[in-house]
Each structure stands twice: as C-alpha cells, then as structure tokens.
C-alpha positions as a Markdown table, in Angstrom:
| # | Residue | x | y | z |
|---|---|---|---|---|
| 1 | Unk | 107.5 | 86.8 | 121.4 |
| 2 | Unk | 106.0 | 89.4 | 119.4 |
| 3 | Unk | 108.6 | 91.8 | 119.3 |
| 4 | Unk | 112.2 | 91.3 | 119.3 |
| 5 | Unk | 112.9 | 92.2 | 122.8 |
| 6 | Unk | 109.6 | 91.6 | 124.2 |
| 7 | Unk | 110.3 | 90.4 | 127.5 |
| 8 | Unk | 106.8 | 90.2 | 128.9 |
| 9 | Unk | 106.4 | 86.8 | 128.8 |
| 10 | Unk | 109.0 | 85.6 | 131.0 |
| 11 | Unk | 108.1 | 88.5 | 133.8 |
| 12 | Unk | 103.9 | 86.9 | 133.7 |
| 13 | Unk | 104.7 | 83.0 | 133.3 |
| 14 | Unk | 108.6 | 82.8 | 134.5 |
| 15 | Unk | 112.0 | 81.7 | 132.5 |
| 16 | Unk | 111.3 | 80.0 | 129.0 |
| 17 | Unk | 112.0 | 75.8 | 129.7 |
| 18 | Unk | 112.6 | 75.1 | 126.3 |
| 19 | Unk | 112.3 | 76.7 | 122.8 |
| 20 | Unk | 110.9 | 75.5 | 119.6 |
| 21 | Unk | 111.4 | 78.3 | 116.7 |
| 22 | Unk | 110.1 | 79.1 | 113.5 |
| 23 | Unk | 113.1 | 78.0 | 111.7 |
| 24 | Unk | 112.6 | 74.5 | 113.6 |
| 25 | Unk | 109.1 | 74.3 | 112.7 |
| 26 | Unk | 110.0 | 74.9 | 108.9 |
| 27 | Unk | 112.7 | 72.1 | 109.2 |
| 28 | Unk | 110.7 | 70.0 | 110.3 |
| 29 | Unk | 107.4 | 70.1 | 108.1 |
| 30 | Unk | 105.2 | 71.5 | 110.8 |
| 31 | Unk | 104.8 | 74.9 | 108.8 |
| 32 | Unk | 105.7 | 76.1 | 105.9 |
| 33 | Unk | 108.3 | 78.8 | 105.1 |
| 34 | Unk | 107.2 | 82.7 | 105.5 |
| 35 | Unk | 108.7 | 85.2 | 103.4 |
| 36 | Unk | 108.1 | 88.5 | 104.0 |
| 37 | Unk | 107.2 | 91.3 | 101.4 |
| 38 | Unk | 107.3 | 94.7 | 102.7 |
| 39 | Unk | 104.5 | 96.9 | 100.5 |
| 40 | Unk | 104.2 | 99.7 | 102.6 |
| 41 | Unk | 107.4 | 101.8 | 101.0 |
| 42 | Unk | 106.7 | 101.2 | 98.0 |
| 43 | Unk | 102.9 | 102.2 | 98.3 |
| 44 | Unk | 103.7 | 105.7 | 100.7 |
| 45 | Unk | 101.3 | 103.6 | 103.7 |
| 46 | Unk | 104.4 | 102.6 | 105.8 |
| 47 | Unk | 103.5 | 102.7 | 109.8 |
| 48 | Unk | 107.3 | 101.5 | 111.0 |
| 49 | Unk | 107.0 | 104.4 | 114.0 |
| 50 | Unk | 103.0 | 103.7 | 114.4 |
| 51 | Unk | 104.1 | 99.9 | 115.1 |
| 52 | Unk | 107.4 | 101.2 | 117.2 |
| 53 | Unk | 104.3 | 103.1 | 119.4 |
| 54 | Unk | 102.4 | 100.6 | 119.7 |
| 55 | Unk | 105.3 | 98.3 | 121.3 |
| 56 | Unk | 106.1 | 101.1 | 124.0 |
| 57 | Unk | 102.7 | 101.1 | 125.2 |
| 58 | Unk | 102.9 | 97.6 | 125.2 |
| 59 | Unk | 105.5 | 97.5 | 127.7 |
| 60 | Unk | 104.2 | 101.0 | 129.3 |
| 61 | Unk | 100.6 | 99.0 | 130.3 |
| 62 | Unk | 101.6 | 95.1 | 130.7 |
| 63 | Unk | 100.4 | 95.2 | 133.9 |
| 64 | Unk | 96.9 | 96.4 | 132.9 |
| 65 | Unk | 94.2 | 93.7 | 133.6 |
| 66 | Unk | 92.4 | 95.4 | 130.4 |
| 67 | Unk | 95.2 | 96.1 | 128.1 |
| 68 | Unk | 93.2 | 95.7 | 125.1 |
| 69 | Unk | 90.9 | 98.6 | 126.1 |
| 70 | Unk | 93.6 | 100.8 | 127.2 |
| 71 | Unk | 96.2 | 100.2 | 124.3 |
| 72 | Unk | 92.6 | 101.1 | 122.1 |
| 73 | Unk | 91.8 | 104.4 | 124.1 |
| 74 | Unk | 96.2 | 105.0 | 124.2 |
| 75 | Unk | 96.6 | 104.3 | 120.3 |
| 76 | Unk | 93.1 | 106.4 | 119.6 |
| 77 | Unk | 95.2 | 109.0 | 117.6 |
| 78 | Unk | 96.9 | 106.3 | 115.4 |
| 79 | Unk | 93.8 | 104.5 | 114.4 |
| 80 | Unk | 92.5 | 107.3 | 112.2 |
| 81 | Unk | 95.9 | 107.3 | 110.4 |
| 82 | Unk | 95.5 | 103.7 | 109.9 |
| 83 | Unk | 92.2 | 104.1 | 108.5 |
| 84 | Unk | 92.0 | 107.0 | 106.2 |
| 85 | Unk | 90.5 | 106.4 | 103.4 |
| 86 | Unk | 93.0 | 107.1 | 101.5 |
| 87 | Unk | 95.1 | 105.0 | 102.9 |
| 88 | Unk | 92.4 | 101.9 | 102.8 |
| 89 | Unk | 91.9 | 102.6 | 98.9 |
| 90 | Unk | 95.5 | 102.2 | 98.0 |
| 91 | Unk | 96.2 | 99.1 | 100.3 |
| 92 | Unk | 92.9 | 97.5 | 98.7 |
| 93 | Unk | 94.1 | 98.5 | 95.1 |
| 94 | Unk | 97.4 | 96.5 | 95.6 |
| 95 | Unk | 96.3 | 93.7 | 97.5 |
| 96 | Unk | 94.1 | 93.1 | 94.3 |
| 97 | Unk | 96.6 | 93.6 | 92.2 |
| 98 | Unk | 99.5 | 91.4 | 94.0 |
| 99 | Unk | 97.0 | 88.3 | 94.4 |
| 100 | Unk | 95.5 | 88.7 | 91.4 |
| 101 | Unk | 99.2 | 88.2 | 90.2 |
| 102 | Unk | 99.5 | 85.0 | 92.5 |
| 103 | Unk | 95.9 | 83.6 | 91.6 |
| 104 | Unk | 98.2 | 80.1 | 91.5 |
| 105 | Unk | 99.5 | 80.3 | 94.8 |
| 106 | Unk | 96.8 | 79.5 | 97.0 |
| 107 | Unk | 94.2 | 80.9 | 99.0 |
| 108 | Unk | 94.7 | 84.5 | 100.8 |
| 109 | Unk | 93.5 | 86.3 | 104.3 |
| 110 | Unk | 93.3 | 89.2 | 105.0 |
| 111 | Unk | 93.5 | 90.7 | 108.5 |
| 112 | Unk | 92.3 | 94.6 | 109.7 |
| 113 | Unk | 92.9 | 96.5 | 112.9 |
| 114 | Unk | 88.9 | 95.7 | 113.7 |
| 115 | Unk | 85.5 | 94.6 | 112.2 |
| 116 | Unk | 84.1 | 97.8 | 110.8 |
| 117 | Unk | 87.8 | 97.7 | 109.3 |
| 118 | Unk | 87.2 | 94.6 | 107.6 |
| 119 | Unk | 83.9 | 95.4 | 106.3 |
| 120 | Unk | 85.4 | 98.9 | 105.0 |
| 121 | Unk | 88.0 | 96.5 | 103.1 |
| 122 | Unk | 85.6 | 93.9 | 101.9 |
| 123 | Unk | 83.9 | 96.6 | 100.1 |
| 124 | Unk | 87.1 | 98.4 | 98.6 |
| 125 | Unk | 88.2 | 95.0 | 97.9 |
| 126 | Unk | 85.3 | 94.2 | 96.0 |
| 127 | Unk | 85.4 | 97.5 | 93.7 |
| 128 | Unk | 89.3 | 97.1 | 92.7 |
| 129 | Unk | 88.6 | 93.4 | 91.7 |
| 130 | Unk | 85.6 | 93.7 | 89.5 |
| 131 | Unk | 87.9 | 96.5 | 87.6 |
| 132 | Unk | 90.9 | 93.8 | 87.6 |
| 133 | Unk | 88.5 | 91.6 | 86.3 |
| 134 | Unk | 87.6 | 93.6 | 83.6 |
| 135 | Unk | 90.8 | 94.7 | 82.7 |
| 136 | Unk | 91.7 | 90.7 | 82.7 |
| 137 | Unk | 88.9 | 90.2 | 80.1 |
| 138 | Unk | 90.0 | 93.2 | 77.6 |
| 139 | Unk | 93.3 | 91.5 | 77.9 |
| 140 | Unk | 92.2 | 87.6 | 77.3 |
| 141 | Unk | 89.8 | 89.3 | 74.2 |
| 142 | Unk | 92.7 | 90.3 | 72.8 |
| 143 | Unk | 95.7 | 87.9 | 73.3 |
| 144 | Unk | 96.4 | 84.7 | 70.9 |
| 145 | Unk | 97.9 | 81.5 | 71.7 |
| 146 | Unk | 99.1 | 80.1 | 75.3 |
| 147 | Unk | 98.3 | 83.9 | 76.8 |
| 148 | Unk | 94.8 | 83.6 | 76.1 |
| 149 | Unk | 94.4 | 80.3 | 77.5 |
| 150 | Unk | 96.4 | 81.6 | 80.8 |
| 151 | Unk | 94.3 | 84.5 | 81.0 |
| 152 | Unk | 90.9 | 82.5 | 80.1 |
| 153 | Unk | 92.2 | 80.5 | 83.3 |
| 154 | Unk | 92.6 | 83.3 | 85.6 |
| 155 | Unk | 89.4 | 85.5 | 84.6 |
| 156 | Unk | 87.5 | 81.9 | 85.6 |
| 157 | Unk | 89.2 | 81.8 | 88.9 |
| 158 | Unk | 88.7 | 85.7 | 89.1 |
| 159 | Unk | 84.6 | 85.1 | 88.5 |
| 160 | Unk | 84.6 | 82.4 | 90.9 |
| 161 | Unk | 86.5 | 83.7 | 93.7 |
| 162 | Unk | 84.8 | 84.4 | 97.0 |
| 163 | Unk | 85.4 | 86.7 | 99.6 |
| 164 | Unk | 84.0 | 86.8 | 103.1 |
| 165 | Unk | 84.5 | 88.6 | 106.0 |
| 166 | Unk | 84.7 | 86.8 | 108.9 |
| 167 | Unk | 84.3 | 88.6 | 112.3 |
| 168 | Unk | 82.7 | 87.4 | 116.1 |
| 169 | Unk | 79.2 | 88.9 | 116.6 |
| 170 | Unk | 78.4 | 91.5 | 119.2 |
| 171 | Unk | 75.3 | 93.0 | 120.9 |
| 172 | Unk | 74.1 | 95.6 | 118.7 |
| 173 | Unk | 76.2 | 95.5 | 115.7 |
| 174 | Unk | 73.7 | 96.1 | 113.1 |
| 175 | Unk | 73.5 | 100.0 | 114.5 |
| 176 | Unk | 77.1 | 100.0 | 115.0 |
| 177 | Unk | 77.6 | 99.5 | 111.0 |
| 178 | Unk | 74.7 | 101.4 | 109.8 |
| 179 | Unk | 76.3 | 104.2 | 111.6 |
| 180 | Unk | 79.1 | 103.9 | 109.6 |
| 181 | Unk | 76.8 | 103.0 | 106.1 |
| 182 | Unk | 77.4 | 99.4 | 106.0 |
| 183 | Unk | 75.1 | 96.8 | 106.5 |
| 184 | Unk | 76.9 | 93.7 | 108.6 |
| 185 | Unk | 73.3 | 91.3 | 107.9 |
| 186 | Unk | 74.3 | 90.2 | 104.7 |
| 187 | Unk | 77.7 | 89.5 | 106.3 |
| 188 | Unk | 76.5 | 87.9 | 109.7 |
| 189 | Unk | 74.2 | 85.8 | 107.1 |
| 190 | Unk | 76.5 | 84.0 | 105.3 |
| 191 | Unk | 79.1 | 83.4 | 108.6 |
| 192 | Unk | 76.1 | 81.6 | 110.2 |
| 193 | Unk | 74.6 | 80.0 | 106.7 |
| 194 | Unk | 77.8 | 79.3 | 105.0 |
| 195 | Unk | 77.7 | 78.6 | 101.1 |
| 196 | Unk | 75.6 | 76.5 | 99.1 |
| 197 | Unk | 77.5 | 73.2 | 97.1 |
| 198 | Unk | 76.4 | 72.4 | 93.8 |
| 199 | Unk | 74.2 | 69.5 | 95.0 |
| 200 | Unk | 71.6 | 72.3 | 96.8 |
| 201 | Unk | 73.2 | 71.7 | 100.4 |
| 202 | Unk | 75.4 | 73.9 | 102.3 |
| 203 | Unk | 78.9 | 73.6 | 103.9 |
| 204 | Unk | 80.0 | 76.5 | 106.6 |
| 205 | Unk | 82.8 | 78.9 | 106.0 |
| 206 | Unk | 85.2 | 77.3 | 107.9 |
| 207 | Unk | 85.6 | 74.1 | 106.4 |
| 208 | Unk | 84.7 | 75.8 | 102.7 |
| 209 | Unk | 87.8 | 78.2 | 103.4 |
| 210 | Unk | 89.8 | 74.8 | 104.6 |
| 211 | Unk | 88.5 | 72.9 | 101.4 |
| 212 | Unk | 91.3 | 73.8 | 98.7 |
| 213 | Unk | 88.8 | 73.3 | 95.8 |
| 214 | Unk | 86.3 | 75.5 | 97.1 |
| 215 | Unk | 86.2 | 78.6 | 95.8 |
| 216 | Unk | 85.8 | 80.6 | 99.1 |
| 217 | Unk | 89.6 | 82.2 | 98.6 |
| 218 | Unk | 90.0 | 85.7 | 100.1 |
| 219 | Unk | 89.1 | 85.8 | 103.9 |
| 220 | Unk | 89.1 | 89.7 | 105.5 |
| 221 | Unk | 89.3 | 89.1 | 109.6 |
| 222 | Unk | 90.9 | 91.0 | 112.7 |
| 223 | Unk | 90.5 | 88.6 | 115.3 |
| 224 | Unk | 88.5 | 85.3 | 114.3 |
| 225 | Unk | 91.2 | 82.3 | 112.2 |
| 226 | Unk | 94.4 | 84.0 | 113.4 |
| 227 | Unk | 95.5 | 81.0 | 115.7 |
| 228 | Unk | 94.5 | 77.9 | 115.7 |
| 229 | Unk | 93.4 | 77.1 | 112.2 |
| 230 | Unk | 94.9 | 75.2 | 109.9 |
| 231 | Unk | 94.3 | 75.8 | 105.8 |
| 232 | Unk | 97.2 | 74.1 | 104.3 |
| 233 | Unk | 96.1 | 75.9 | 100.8 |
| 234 | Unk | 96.7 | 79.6 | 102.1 |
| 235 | Unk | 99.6 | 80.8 | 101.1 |
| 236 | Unk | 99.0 | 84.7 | 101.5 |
| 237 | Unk | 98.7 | 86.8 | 104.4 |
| 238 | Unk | 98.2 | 90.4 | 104.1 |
C-alpha cells in the first residue's frame, strides 16, 4: 500500500490472497535494498503535514472516478508551497551536492510533482552543477597525489554526465511552457531523437539511461519510468 494504513485497496479489489513484501524481495535478489535518507530537516523543505494532507484526501475522494483531477484541484494550495522557488533552489543545490558526492554509486532519477516541475529542476539542476563543477576543478588544480587523480576522475564523470527530462507529451505544451519561460522543444527533441553514440548513430533514452556505460546519468520525471522499468545501475532516487 502506499501509506501505512491505506486500506483502499482491499475495499476496490477485495481481501489480499497472498503477500510478497519488500523485505522478501530484498532476500531474494529481486530488488535491491532501499535506505532511506531524509533531507528535508536538515534543508528547512520538510512537507511531513503536506504528505499527512495529501493521505486524508486520499481516503476523503477514493471513490472519485477522477481522483487525480480532484486531489489536483483539493491540494491547489499545497502545490505552490511545494514549488517556491525558493524551495526548488535549495532542493536542486543539495541534490547536486549529495550525488556529486556519490558520483560512484550509480546512476540517479529524479522525480517532481509534474512536468513544468521537472523542467523548472532540469534548469536549476543544471546551474548548481556547472558551479560544482567548477569548484571540483579549482580543487583537482590544486591537490597532489592520489586526490588529484580522484578528483581528475570525478570532474570527467562531472563533464560527461547527462541529464534529461523525461516527461509524456501533451496537446499544446509548447504554449504551456513558454507561458511559464521554458522552452519544452529542445526537451521533446531529444525524448523522441535520443543521443548520438560515438560511431554517428543514435540510441533512444531509454535504453541509454538502462546502458550503465552510457553517460545519460541524472533522469528528472513525474510520471514516465516510475514502474515498470528496470536500470539495475540506478542507485539514487530523489
């Protein structure tokens, strides 16, 4: 369930038959362990009673054919806390900051409440790590020994990192985003055209983002990738 005592999936489909949990999946190899690390203390951007809202309505509207729309139009309030500035700034500063820190882990994604959301990140995103990368090369120009080598390493993996947003297309988004000051072409381009190899040809984002040598590493999404697709190299969820 998604929350603890979510009961609205026995009341729609009936009594569970059998359960299979995480900590059975873990045991046996089907997925890999999840450890959680709360962020949002220790950057001021907590939403514990925002999230403890959102349940309520939950269970207020189950019965709703459309609860997506209604939860949207219910939560209206919320989303504009969720998406101050502000706020978007310091959670794009830290995410740079904490993966930049696990550049050996893996591959990351990134998921938003919705798709001007992810664009909105993709360019914050994009800001903070061309300073981190800077700062990374001020450091490696300056370090001797196995630290320069580490950090020659990492500033490689920072220049070569790629970062897409990855969102469904809709009727008239171009005027949606240019509303907003963000141009989604570029964007819609490169989820239909994918990136070019080497060799002059292409390979599409989902099986470059699936490829562990590829450098397509940090994908921003709200919808798209959440189920159903397995990357064995991500190891970072934000």
């Amino acid at each position: 369930p998604l929350f603890k005592d979510d009961e609205i999936t026995s009341k729609v489909f009936g009594e569970y038959v059998s359960t299979y949990d995480f900590q059975r999946s873990v045991e046996d190899k089907a997925t890999v362990p999840l450890y959680y690390d709360s962020r949002g203390e220790i950057l001021g951007v907590a939403t514990n009673d925002i999230n403890e809202r959102i349940a309520e309505k939950l269970e207020r509207i189950e019965d709703d054919i459309d609860v997506k729309e209604r939860l949207e139009r219910e939560l209206k309030r919320d989303y504009h806390i969720i998406t101050a500035e502000k706020r978007l700034n310091q959670i794009a500063g830290d995410f740079v900051e904490h993966y930049s820190t696990a550049w050996e882990s893996g591959k990351a994604m990134f998921i938003c409440i919705d798709k001007l959301t992810c664009v909105r990140m993709y360019e914050l995103i994009q800001q903070y790590w061309a300073q981190k990368e800077e700062g990374v090369e001020e450091s490696w120009k300056m370090a001797t020994g196995e630290d320069k080598d580490y950090l020659c390493n990492k500033l490689i993996w920072m220049k070569e990192t790629k970062k897409a947003v990855i969102v469904s297309e809709e009727q008239g988004e171009v005027d949606k985003f240019r509303k907003w000051g963000f141009d989604i072409k570029p964007h819609r381009r490169l989820m239909k055209n994918g990136f070019e190899l080497p060799d002059g040809t292409r390979i599409d984002v989902d099986s470059a983002f699936k490829r562990e040598e590829h450098p397509f590493r940090i994908a921003i999404v709200c919808a798209m990738w959440l189920t159903g697709f397995d990357v064995p190299s991500l190891a970072n969820l934000y």
